[in-house]
N, C-alpha and C positions, 0 to 999 in steps of 0.2 A: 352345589357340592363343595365341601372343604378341602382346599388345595393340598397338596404333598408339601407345601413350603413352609404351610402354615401350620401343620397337625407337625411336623417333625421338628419347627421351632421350639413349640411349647412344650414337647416331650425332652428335647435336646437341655432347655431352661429348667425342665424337670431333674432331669439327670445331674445338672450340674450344679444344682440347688441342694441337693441328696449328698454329693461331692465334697460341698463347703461346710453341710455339717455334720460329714465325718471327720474333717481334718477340726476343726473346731471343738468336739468335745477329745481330741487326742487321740484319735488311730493313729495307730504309725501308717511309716509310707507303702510297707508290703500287703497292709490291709488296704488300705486306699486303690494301689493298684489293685487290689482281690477285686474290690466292691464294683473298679471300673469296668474290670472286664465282664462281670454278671451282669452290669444294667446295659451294655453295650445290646447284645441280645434282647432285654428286656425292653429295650426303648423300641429297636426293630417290631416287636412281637406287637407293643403297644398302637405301635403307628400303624400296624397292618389291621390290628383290630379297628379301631377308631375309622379309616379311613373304608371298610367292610361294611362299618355299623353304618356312619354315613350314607353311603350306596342302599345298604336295605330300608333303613329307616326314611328316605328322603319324601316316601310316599303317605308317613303311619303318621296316625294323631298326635297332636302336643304331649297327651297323657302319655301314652306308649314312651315320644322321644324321652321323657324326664325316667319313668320308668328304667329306661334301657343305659341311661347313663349310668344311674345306681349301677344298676347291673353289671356293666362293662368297667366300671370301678372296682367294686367287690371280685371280679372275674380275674382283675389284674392281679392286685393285691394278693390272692388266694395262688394266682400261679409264681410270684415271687415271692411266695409262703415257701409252694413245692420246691422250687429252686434251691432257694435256703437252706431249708432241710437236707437237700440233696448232697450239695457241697458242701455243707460247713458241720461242726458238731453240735449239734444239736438237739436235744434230748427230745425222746418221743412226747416225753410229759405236756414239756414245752411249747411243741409241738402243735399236739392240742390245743392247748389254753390261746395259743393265738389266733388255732383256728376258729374258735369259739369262740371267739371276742370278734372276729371278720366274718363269722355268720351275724353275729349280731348287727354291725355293722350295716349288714346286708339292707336286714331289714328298717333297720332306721332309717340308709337314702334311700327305700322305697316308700315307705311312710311319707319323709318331705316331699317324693316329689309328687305324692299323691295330691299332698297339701298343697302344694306350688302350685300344680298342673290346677287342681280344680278352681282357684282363684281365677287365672289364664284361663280357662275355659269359657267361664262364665261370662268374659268378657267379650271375648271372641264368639261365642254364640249370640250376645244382644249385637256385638256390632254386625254380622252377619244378617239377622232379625232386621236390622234394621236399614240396613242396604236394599232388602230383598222387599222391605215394605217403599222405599223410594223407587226400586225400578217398576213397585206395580202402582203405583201413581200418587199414593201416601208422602205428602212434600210436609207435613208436619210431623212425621217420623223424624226421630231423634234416640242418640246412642246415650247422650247425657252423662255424666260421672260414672267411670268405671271402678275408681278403688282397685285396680291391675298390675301396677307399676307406669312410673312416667311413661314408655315408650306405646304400653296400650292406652293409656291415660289420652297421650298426644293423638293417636291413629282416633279414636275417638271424638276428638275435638274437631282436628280435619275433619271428618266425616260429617262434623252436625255444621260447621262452617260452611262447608261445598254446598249442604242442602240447606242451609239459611240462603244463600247465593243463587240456588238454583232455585229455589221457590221468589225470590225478588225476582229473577231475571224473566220468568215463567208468567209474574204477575204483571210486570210490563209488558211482555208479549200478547198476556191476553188485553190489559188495557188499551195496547197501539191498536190491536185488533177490532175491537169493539169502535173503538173511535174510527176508525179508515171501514168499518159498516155504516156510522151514523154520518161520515162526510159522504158515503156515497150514494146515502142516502138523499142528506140533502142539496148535495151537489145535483140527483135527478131531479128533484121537484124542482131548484131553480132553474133549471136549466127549459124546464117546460115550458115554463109560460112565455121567455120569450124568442124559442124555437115555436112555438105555436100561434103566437102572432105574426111573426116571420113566412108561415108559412102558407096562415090563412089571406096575409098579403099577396104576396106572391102569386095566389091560384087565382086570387079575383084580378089582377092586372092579366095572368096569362089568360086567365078564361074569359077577357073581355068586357065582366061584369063592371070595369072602373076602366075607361078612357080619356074623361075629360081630364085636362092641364093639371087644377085647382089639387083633386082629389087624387091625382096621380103626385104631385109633390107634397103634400100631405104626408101620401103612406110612401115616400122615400125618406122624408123625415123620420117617420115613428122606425122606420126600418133602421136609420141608418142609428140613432138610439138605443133600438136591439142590438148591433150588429156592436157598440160600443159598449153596452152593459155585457156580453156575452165574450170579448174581449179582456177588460177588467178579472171576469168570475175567472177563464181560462188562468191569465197571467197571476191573479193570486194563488189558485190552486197551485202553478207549477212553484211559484214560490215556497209556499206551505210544504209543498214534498222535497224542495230544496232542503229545509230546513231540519225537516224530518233524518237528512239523510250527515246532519250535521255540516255544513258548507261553513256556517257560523266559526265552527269549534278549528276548522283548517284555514282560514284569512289570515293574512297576514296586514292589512292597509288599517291606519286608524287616521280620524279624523279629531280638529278642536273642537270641542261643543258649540262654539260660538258658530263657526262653519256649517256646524248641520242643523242646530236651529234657524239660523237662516236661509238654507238649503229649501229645511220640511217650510219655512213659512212663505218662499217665491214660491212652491208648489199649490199653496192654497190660496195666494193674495188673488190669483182672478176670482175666485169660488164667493170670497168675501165680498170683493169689490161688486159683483153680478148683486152679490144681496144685498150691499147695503151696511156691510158690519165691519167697524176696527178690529184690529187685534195687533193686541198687543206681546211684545216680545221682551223677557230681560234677564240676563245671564247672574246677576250678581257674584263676582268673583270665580263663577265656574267658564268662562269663557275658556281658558286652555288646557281645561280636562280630556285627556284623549281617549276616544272610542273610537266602537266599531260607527261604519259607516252607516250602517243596516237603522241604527237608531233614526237616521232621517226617515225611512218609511214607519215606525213607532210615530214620532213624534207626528209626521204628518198625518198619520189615520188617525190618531186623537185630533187634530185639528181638523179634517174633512168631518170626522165626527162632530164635534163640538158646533163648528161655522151650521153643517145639516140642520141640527135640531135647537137653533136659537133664531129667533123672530129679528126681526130687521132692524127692533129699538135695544137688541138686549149687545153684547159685550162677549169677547173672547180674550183669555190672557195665559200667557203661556211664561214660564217661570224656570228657573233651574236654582237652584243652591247648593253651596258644599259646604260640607260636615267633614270629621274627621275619618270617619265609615266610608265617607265616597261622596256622591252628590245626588239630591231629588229632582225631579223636573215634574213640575205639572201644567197640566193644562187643565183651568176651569171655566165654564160658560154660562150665564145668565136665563138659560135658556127653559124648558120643559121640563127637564129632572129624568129621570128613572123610581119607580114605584121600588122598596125597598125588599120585596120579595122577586124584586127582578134581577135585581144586581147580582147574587151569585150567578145568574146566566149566562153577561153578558160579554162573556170573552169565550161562549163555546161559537164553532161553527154555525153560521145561517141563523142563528137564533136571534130572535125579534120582541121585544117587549111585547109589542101590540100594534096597530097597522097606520099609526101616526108616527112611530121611531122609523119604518118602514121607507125605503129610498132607492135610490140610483146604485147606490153601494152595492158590492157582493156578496155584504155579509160574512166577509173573513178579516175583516177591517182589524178588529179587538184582535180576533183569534191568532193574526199574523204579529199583532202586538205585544200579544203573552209570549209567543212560541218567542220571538227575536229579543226580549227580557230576559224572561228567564235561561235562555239560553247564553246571556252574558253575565250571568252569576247573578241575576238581581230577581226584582218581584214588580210587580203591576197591581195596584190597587185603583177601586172606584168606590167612593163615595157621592149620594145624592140623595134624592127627597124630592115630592113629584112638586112643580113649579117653583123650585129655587135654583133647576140648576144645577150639571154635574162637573164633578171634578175627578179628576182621572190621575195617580203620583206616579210615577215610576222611579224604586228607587236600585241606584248601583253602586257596586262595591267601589273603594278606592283605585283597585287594578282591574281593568278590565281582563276574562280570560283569552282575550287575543293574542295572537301571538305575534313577534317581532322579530 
């Protein structure tokens, strides 16, 4: 509803705009006072209508409101016709001829606002259309260029914005989705086979089938094994949901690179040493680049990775460099390679080339290593070729997005 402060301002500005140019084309002062004391009343009359129309109108279509303003214009005008007439001399001739130029009149601001209104309508219908097709599930519905004026032009815009937004946000929802199906999936399957050795231990010791010493430490080993692989899958998983849930994007600790490559490679040097393999480690000028900490488990699952699948004669080396962009870090290894129709696979969850890449691992090894990349502004690539050997970049930005 339009205020009384507001509707009496613009009639009050009215009145005294009327004022300035009567004194301007030379009334005298006793006309002047004439004309104040008619619009005095007029302005009253005017602000009661306006502020009526308001109230009845607040419910009726755009059409109608343009409509009704003609109307209420022409209505005015025609009763400060009557007035005129009333008071002053004024010939009946004249009289006429004015009224008949304010019928005219009439009809003209009903014509624009016909023309007005129908532009506004048409836009206000498609955006309407098309609100009505996003709440019934159409997220490629769109308002598109109106041709209305800016202010519809803009409501437009919003609207195809919010549903550009909401169809992204809808589309990661469904993607987390489908992926937290296929981890639960394959978090069941691994989880079976060694729950089920586990278990079929277990009943032959309770059920007496296995008492001798030998065979009794035996299946304490392969147990205690499972009990270590099943361990690992746990504590990646909680991590993986960790991350999921952003922990990354709220840290505040950074580390020098030089620190957490040596970090990730105390973590591996027994794994190495047990097989038999160097490796190698060398910062080139990126030693005091600071990141996130999280990088030491990156960097070391490419190294559990790499030392895994390389034979006891072949070589590990792990690398970092800085660029103006940031710095690279790789790790490559001399080892079995990856078939090159594999490679897109190898950073989804549990996913296995073939049943010689196949290990001690959880299988979230890579997967923990994209999610912890790319969630520091950067990207994880792998390149290989079956027996030369893969090599794994990771590259990131100059700033890390951690914060301080």
């Amino acid at each position: 509803m339009v205020s009384l402060f507001v509707v009496g301002a613009v009639v009050a500005l009215g009145a005294l705009g009327t004022l300035v140019v009567a004194v301007a084309i030379g009334m005298g002062g006793g006309d002047v006072g004439h004309l104040a004391a008619l619009l005095l009343p007029a302005a009253v009359a005017t602000v009661a209508v306006l502020l009526l129309g308001d109230r009845l109108l607040s419910h009726a279509s755009l059409r109608y409101r343009f409509l009704s303003v003609g109307a209420i214009a022409a209505l005015v005008s025609l009763g400060n016709l009557a007035v005129l007439v009333a008071l002053m001399s004024v010939s009946s001739h004249d009289a006429t001829l004015m009224a008949a130029l304010l019928v005219y009149s009439v009809g003209t601001g009903v014509a624009a606002a016909l023309v007005a209104s129908r532009s506004a309508r048409r836009a206000l219908d498609r955006l309407e259309r098309t609100a009505r097709e996003l709440a019934g599930g159409d997220l490629h519905a769109r308002a598109g260029a109106l041709g209305a004026g800016p202010e519809l032009d803009q409501l437009g815009h919003t609207l195809d914005h919010m549903a550009s937004r909401l169809e992204r946000s809808i589309a990661r929802e469904r993607e987390s989705e489908a992926r937290r199906r296929d981890l639960v999936t394959a978090v069941s399957h691994d989880l079976r086979t060694p729950l089920a050795g586990l278990r079929a231990m277990v009943e032959a010791i309770d059920d007496g089938v296995v008492d001798d010493a030998p065979t009794l430490r035996r299946y304490a080993a392969e147990m205690r094994v499972a009990v270590e692989s099943l361990t690992h899958l746990v504590d990646d998983l909680f991590e993986l949901v960790q991350l999921d849930a952003g922990a990354i994007e709220a840290e505040t600790k950074r580390a020098r690179l030089a620190e957490v490559m040596q970090s990730a490679l105390a973590a591996c040097e027994g794994q190495a040493i047990e097989k038999g393999l160097s490796v190698e480690a060398h910062a080139d000028g990126a030693a005091d680049y600071l990141t996130s900490p999280r990088l030491v488990r990156v960097l070391q699952n490419l190294l559990q990775n790499a030392i895994r699948h390389t034979p006891a004669d072949g070589s590990v080396r792990m690398e970092a460099r800085r660029f103006d962009e940031g710095i690279e870090l790789i790790v490559e290894d001399t080892g079995e390679g990856i078939a090159a129709d594999a490679l897109e696979h190898v950073f989804e969850p549990f996913w296995r080339a073939d049943a010689a890449r196949s290990g001690s691992g959880s299988g979230l090894g890579l997967a923990l290593a994209k999610r912890i990349v790319e969630a520091l502004g950067g990207e994880i690539r792998a390149q290989s070729s079956p027996s030369s050997g893969a090599r794994f970049a990771v590259l990131l930005p100059a700033s890390s997005p951690t914060r301080t």
